[in-house]
C-alpha positions as MATLAB code, in Angstrom:
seq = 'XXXXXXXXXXXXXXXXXXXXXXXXXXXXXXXXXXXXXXXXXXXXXXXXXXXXXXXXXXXXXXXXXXXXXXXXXXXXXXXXXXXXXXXXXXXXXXXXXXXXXXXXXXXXXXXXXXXXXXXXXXXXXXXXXXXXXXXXXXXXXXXXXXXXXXXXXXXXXXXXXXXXXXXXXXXXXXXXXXXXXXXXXXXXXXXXXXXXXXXXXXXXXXXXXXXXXXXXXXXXXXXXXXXXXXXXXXXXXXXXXXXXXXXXXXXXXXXXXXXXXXXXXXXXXXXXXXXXXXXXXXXXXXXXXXXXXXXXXXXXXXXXXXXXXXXXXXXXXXXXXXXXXXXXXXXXXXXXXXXXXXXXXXXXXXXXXXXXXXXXXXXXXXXXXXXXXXXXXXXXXXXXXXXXXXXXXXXXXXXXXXXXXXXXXXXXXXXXXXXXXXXXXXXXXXXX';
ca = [
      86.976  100.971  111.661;
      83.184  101.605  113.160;
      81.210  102.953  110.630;
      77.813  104.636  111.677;
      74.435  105.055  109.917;
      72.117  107.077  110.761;
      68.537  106.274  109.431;
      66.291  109.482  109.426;
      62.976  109.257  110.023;
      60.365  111.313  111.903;
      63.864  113.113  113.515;
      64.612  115.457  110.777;
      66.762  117.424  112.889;
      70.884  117.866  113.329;
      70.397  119.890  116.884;
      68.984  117.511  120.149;
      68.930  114.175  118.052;
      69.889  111.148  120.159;
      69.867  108.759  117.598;
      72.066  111.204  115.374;
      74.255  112.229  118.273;
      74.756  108.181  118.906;
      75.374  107.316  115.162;
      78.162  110.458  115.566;
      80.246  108.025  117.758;
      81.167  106.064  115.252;
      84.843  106.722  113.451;
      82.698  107.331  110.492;
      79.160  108.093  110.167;
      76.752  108.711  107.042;
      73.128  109.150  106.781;
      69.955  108.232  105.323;
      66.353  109.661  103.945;
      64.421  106.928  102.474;
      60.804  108.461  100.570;
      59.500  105.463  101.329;
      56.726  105.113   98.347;
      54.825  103.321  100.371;
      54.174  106.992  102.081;
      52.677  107.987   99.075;
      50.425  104.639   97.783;
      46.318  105.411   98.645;
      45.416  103.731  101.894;
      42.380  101.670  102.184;
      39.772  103.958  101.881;
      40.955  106.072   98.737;
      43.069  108.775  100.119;
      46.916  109.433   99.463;
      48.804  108.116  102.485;
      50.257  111.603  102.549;
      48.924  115.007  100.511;
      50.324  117.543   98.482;
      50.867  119.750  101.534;
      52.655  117.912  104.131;
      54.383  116.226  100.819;
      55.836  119.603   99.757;
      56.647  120.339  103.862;
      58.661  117.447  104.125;
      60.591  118.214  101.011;
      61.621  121.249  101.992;
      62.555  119.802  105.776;
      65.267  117.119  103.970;
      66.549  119.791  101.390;
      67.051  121.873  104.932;
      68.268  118.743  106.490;
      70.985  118.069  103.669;
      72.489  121.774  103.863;
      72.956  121.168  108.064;
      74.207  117.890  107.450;
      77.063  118.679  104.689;
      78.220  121.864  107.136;
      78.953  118.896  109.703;
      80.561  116.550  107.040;
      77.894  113.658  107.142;
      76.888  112.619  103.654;
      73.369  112.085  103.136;
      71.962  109.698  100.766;
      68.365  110.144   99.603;
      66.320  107.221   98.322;
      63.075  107.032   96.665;
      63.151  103.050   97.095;
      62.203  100.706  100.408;
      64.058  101.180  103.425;
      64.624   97.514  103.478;
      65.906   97.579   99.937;
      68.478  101.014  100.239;
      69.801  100.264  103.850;
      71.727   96.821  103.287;
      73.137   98.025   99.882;
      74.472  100.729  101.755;
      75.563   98.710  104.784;
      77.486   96.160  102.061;
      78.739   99.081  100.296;
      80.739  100.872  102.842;
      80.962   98.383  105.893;
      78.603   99.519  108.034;
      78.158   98.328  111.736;
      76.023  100.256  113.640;
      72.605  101.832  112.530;
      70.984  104.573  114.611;
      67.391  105.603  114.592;
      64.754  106.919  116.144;
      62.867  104.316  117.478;
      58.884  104.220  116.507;
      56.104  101.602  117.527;
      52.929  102.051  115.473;
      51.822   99.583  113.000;
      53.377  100.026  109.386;
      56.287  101.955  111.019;
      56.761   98.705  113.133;
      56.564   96.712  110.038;
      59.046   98.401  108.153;
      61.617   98.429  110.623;
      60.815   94.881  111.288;
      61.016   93.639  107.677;
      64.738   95.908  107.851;
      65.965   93.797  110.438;
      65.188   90.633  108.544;
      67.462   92.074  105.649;
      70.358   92.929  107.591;
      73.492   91.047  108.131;
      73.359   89.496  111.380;
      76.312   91.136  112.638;
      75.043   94.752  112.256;
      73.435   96.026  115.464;
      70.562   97.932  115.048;
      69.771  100.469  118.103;
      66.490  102.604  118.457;
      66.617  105.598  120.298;
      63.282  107.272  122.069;
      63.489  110.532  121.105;
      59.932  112.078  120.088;
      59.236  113.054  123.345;
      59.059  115.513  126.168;
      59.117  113.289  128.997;
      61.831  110.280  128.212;
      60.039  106.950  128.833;
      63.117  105.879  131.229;
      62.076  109.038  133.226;
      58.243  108.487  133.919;
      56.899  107.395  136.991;
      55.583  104.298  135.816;
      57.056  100.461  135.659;
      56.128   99.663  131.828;
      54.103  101.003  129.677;
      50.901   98.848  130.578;
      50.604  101.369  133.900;
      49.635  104.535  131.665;
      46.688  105.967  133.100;
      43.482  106.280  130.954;
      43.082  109.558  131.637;
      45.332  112.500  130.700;
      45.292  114.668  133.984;
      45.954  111.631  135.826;
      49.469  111.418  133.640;
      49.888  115.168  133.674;
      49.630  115.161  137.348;
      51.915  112.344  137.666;
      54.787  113.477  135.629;
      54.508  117.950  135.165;
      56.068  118.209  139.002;
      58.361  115.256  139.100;
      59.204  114.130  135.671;
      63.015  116.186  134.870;
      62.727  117.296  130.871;
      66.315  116.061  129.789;
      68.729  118.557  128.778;
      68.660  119.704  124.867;
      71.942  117.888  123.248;
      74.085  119.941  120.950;
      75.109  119.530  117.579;
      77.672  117.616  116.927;
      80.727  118.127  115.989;
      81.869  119.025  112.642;
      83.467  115.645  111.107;
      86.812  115.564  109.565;
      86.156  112.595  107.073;
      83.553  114.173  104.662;
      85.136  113.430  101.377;
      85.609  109.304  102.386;
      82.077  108.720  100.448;
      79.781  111.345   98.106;
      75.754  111.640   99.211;
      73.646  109.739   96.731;
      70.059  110.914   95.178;
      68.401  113.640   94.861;
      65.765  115.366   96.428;
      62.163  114.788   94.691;
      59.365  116.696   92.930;
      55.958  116.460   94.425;
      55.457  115.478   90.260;
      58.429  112.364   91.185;
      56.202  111.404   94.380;
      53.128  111.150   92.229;
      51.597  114.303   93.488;
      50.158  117.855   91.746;
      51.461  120.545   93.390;
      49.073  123.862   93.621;
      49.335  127.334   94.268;
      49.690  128.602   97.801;
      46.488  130.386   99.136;
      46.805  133.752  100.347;
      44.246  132.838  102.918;
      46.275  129.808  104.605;
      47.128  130.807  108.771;
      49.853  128.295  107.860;
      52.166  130.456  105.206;
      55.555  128.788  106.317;
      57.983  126.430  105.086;
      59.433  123.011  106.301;
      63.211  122.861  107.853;
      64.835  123.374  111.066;
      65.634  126.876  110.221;
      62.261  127.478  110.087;
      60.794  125.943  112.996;
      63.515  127.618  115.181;
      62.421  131.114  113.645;
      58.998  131.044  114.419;
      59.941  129.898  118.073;
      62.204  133.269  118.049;
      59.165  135.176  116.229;
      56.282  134.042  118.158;
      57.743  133.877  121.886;
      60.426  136.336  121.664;
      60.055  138.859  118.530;
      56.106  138.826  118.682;
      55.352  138.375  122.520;
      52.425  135.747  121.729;
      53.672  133.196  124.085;
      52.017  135.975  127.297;
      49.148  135.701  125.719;
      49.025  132.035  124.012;
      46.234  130.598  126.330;
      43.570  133.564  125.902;
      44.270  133.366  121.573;
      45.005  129.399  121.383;
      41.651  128.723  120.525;
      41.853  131.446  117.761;
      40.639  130.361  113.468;
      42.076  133.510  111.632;
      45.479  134.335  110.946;
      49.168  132.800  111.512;
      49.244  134.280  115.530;
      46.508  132.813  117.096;
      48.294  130.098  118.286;
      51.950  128.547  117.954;
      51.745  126.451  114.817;
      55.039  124.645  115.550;
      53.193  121.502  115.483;
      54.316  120.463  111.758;
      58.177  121.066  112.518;
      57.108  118.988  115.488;
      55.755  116.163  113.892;
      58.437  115.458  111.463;
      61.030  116.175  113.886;
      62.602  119.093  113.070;
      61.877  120.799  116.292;
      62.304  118.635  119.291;
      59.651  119.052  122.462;
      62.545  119.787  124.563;
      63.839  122.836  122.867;
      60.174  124.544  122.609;
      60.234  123.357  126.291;
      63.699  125.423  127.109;
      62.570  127.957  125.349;
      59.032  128.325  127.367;
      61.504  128.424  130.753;
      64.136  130.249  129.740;
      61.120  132.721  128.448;
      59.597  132.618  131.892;
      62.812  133.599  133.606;
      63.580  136.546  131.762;
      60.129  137.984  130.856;
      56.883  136.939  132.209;
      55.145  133.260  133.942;
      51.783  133.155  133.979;
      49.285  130.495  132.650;
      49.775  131.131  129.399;
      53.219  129.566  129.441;
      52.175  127.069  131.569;
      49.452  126.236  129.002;
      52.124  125.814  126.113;
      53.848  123.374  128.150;
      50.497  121.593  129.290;
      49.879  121.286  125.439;
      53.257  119.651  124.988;
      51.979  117.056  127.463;
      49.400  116.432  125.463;
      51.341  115.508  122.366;
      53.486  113.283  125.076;
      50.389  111.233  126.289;
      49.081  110.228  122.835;
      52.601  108.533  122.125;
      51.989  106.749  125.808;
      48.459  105.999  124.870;
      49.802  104.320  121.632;
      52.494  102.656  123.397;
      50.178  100.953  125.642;
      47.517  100.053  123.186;
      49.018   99.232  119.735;
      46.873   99.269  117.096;
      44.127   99.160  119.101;
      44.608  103.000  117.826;
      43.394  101.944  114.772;
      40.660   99.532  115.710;
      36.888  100.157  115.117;
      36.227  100.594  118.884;
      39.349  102.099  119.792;
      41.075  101.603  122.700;
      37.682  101.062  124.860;
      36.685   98.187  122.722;
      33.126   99.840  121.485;
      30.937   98.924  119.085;
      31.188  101.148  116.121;
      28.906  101.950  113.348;
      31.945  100.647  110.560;
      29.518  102.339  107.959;
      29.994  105.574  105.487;
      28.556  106.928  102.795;
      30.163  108.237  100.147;
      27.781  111.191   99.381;
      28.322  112.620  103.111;
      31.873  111.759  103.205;
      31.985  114.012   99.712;
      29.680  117.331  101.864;
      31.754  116.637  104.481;
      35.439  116.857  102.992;
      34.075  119.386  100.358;
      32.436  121.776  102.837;
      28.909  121.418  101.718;
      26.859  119.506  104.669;
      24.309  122.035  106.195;
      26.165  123.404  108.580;
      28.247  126.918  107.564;
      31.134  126.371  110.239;
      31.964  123.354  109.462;
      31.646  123.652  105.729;
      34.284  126.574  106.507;
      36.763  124.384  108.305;
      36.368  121.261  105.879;
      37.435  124.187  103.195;
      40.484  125.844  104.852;
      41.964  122.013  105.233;
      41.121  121.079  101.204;
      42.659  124.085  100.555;
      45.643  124.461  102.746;
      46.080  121.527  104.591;
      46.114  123.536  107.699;
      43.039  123.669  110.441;
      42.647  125.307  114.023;
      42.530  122.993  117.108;
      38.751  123.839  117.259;
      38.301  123.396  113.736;
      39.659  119.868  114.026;
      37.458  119.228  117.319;
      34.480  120.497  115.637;
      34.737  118.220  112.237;
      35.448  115.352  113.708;
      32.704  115.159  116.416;
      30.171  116.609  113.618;
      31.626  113.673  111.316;
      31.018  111.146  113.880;
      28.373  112.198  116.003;
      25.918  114.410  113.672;
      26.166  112.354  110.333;
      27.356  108.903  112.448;
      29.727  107.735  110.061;
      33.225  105.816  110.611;
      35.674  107.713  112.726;
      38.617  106.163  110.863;
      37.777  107.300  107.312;
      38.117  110.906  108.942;
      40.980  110.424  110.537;
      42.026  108.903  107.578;
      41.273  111.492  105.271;
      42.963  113.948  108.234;
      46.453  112.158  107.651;
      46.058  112.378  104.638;
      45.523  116.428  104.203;
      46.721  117.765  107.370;
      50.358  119.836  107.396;
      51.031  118.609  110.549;
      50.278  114.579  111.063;
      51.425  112.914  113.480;
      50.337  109.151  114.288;
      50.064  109.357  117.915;
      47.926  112.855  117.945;
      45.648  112.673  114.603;
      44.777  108.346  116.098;
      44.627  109.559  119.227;
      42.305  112.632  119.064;
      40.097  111.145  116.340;
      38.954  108.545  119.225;
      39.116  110.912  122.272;
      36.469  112.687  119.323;
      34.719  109.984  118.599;
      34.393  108.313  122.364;
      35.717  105.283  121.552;
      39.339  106.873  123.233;
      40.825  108.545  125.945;
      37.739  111.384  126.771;
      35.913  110.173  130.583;
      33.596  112.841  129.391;
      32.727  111.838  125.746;
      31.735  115.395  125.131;
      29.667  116.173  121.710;
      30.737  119.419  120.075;
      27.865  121.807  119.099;
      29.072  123.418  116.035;
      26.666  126.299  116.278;
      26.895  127.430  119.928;
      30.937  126.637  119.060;
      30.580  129.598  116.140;
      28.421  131.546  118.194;
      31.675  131.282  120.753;
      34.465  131.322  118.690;
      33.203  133.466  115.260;
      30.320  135.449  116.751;
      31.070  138.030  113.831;
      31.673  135.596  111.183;
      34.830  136.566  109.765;
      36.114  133.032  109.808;
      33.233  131.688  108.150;
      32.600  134.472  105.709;
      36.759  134.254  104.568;
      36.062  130.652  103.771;
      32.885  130.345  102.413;
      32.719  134.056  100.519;
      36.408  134.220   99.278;
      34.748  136.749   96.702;
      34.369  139.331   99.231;
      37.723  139.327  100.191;
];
């Protein structure tokens, strides 16, 4: 008998999940979360590999994840230890053959998996799917990876017109074999994962929770129930408020929305109501996220290098007293003090926000671009490898940017709070 396990990871999804929908072939199948405490040590320059915020996200994405997985009859078992440790007791325990999951590439993802494979018996086969993106890497228009361009509207161009997005896969079936084996472990407390949780702030543009569920709701609310999506390109650039711009980018990074159903959605939305270039911009955004997975796939930790992928030299320097203005909002300039507060406070921040602090952190006070984008996975909702690594350098000019643009933070509040609403909701919460 063939029995299946599926190891979750940055796929925390039951609806278009390759690696889930392969494990499903099995005769039996059962799955995996491991909280990998690793995830949760302090990384080299002080901060918590991951914060309060996205903590308490992803919590509520596997307690959602456990629900749609026992309504299809897949056990899952939750794990607080190694993956390397809790996947070979459980592929001793109940025969396991065949392990599924999404495939990733960066460094201490790489490592992990790598250290797995040591620990397995050799004859389990281990098979990683590609599923994170938009366009499938057996679909681009390139012969390996090595052929990426180094500039994005070079790749856009190259794949937006001839590139098919694959087909959405469905759920799977509901099993028949539930009761063979009961899921194991339970859920954490931020408390268990060494964290303090906090009270929500009324002021936070991100007042949602983590879960499938959810991320499929606000694609109903914001495209369908809301009609943002015929105006996302004039408000995208927005600071105030939960409908300036799409916010599905934490389901997206932990997998609990796929690219390709925001993509169907965009079309089908197009077809029925209105194209224009706001929904071509939501779909140009998409491509975005797409090219800094290719841009780490081509450069390895080069994403994490001093110089970056252009091989610069790099003032490796910072300070801790400008590090502390700059993550506590008190360096001389009021915009950015207002940003660097929203993220402390929420963990959320606008895509000009995030533009805006990191070219002021690097450029203005000159310090290391990787302690910011260090301290950025650490706080931010919505991390994801490939886009915090990859922006931080396109930032910074030691990545992906032909232009190496510096951000002027006043002209940018002048632009995008000329009334100072944003700034004044930040840094005068008393008058509120």
């Amino acid at each position: 008998m063939k029995n299946s396990l599926h190891w979750f990871r940055n796929d925390l999804r039951v609806a278009d999940n390759a690696s889930l929908s392969a494990a499903c072939k099995g005769e039996r199948v059962l799955a995996v979360y491991c909280f990998d405490p690793r995830n949760f040590e302090n990384d080299p320059y002080g901060f918590p590999r991951t914060g309060k915020f996205r903590a308490q996200f992803l919590l509520e994405t596997v307690t959602a994840l456990k629900q749609a997985l026992s309504a299809l009859g897949i056990p899952l078992f939750i794990s607080l230890d190694l993956p390397e440790n809790t996947i070979p007791n459980l592929v001793k325990r109940f025969g396991v053959t065949e392990i599924h999951t999404q495939k990733e590439w960066t460094r201490d993802e790489r490592v992990v998996a790598q250290t797995l494979l040591k620990a397995l018996p050799e004859n389990v086969r281990v098979f990683g799917h590609y599923d994170q993106f938009l366009f499938h890497p057996r679909d681009i228009p390139f012969s390996d990876f090595s052929q990426i361009p180094e500039v994005f509207t070079r790749f856009r161009k190259a794949c937006e017109k001839t590139v098919p997005v694959r087909a959405c896969l469905p759920v799977p079936e509901k099993r028949h074999e539930s009761e063979w084996v009961a899921p194991e472990g339970e859920i954490p407390t931020l408390k268990q994962l060494g964290l303090e949780p906090g009270p929500n702030d009324p002021r936070s543009a991100f007042p949602f929770q983590g879960g499938s569920r959810e991320g499929l709701h606000r694609v109903t609310s914001y495209f369908w129930e809301q009609d943002r999506l015929r105006y996302y390109k004039k408000t995208r650039n927005g600071l105030l408020g939960t409908a300036y711009s799409s916010k599905f980018s934490p389901w997206l990074a932990n997998g609990s929305l796929s690219a390709r159903t925001i993509y169907h959605q965009v079309r089908l939305y197009e077809k029925e109501v209105i194209k224009n270039q706001d929904t071509y911009w939501m779909i140009f955004e998409l491509i975005w996220r797409d090219y800094f997975k290719y841009v780490s796939l081509k450069h390895g930790d080069l994403i994490f290098h001093p110089g970056g992928i252009r091989h610069s030299s790099w003032n490796k320097d910072c300070s801790p007293a400008l590090l502390d203005q700059w993550i506590s909002g008190q360096t001389t300039n009021d915009f950015i003090n207002a940003n660097m507060k929203e993220i402390a406070q929420t963990g959320w921040m606008s895509n000009r926000g995030r533009q805006n602090a990191a070219s002021y952190w690097t450029h203005h006070l000159k310090q290391d671009w990787r302690v910011g984008a260090a301290y950025f996975e650490s706080v931010l909702l919505d991390y994801d490898v490939h886009s915090n690594w990859g922006n931080w350098m396109y930032n910074s000019g030691v990545g992906n940017d032909p232009r190496d643009r510096i951000f002027n933070p006043d002209l940018q509040a002048k632009r995008y709070d000329p009334q100072g609403h944003y700034r004044r909701l930040w840094l005068e919460p008393t008058l509120f």
